[in-house]
Every structure is written in C-alpha cells, then in structure tokens.
N, C-alpha and C positions, 0 to 999 in steps of 0.2 A: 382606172388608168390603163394607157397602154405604152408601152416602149418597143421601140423598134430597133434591132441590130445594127451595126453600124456597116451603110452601104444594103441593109438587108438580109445579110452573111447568113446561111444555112446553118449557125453556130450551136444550136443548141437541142439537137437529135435530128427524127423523122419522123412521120406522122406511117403507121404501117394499120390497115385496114381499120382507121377511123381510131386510131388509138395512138397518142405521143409515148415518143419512146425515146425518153432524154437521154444523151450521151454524160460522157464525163463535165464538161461544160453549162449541160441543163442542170445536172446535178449539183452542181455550184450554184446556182442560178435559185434552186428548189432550194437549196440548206442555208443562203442569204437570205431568201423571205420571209422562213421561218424563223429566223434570228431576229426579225425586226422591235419585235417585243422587248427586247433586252437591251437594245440601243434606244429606243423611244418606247419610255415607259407612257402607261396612256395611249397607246399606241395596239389596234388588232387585227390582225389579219386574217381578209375572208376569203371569201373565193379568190382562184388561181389557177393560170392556167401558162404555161409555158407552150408554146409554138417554135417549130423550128428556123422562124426569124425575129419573135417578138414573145411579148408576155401581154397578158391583160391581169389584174389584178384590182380587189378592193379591200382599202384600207379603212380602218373605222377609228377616228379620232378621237379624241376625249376632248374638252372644251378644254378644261386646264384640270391634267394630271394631276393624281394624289389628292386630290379633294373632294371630299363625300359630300359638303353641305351642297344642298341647293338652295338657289335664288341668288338676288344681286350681291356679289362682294366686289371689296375695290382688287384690283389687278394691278401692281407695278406696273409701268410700262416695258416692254421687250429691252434686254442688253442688245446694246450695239458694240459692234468692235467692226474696227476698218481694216479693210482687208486690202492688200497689195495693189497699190494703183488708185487707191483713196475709195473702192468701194464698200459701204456698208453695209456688212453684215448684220442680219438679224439669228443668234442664238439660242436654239430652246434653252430656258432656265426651269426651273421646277414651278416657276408661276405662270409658266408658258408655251402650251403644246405645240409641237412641231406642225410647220406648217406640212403642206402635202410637198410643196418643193423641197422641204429640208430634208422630206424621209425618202423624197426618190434620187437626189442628190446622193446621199448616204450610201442608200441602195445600190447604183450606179458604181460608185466609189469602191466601194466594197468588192464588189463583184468582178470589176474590174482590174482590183487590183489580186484578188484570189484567181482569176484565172491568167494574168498575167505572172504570177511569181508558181502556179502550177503548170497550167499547160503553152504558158509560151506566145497567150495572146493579147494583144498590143490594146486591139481598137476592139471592143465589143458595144458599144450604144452609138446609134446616133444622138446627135444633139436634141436637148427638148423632151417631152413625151405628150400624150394627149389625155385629158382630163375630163370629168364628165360627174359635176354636183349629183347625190342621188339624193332626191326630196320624197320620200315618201318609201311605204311596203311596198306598192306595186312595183315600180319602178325597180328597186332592189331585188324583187324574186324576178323579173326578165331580165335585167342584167347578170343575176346568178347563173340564173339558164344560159344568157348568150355564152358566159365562161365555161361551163362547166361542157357546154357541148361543142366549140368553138373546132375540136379536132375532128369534130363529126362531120364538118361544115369545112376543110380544107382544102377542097377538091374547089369550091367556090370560093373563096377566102383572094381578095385583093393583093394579098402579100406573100401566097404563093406565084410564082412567074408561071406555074402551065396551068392556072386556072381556065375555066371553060366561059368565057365571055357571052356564049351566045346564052349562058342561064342563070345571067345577073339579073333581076328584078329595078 
C-alpha cells in the first residue's frame, strides 16, 4: 500500500544522499507501524518505508485471527454497527480479520491524531491510499525491493516536485 501526505506536504523528513532521514513526524509515523500488531491481532508487518511525502508499506493478514485449524470452518458473519449518518460499519471481531481498509483507516487515525496532540499538525493524509493484492513469492520479493530501495530512487520518484522528467521510463 501507499499513502500520500496531505496536499503532498514534505511532513515526514528528507531523503539526504539516497538515505531517509525521518524528522520528528516520520518517527511518529515509524512507531504507529510498528504498533500495528497490537491493535490487529493477526495482523504483520513487512516492509516499509517512509518518504518525505508518503509511505509504502506491506501488511500481511491472517484469514481469521487466533485460529490454528486449517480447512473449511463456518465463520459468523461480520458485526455491523451503524455509524453516524446510517452508514454501516463493518468491525473486526475475533472471528474476523481486519480488512486492509480497517488497518490503514486505524493507521491514518492514529497517526494523525499523535502528531496533532504532539507537534501541532492538523491535516497529515490525503484521502484514500493505493493498494496493490500481492499473489505470489515473486511478486513479493520485487515489491520488497521496490520498498526497501524506494529512497534510493527519489531523485526519480513522481512525488518528489524537482524530479528529473527527462529520465522517466
């Protein structure tokens, strides 16, 4: 997944000779990720990478938490509770792993509200994030690589503003 800053805001360090260098704000950023396990259990986090306007990130889900057996069992179906304005929410319950939207929603939340009650800032995410099924090993170890080297590659990187256009592929 990736998340983008809100507006794109330089919020969360500088990228200084191919290496991020999170400020107080990334560091926020880094210690809500790693917390994610504790709020959604079943729940693990792999690669990551913070950018000074986004994140990229992968989360690795359990089908349904807290259960060892394998093969078919029945599943309750999801609690709903309605949320202000008659929308229905859907709640992870212990028979029901979070979805991806529940965990970057949380995320989001979180995050936003630790660096609004620490340093003072309002808006940190845009709306939304971008998502991307990984089906397979291979897939997984080049998506590893795109994260793990992503500040290597910011000189090129669409969401830096003085990227070098003329060596976009």
């Amino acid at each position: 997944m990736t998340i983008c800053a809100h507006h794109r805001a330089f919020l969360f360090g500088d990228i200084v000779n191919g290496e991020m260098r999170t400020n107080a704000a990334g560091q926020v950023v880094q210690a809500t990720w790693e917390m994610l396990p504790s709020h959604y259990p079943g729940v693990t986090p792999d690669a990551f990478v913070i950018m000074p306007n986004h994140i990229h990130g992968i989360v690795v889900i359990d089908c349904v938490p807290n259960h060892s057996s394998v093969g078919a069992q029945f599943i309750a179906p999801p609690s709903r509770t309605v949320a202000s304005g008659g929308a229905i929410n859907r709640a992870p319950t212990p028979d029901r792993a979070p979805t991806l939207g529940d965990i970057i929603r949380g995320f989001k939340a979180r995050t936003t509200h630790r660096l609004h009650r620490n340093l003072g800032i309002v808006r940190v995410w845009q709306r939304n994030y971008y998502e991307h099924v990984i089906r397979g090993n291979a897939s997984l170890a080049r998506i590893r690589e795109y994260i793990t080297n992503n500040p290597l590659r910011w000189a090129f990187d669409r969401e830096n503003p003085v990227h070098d256009v003329a060596t976009d592929y």
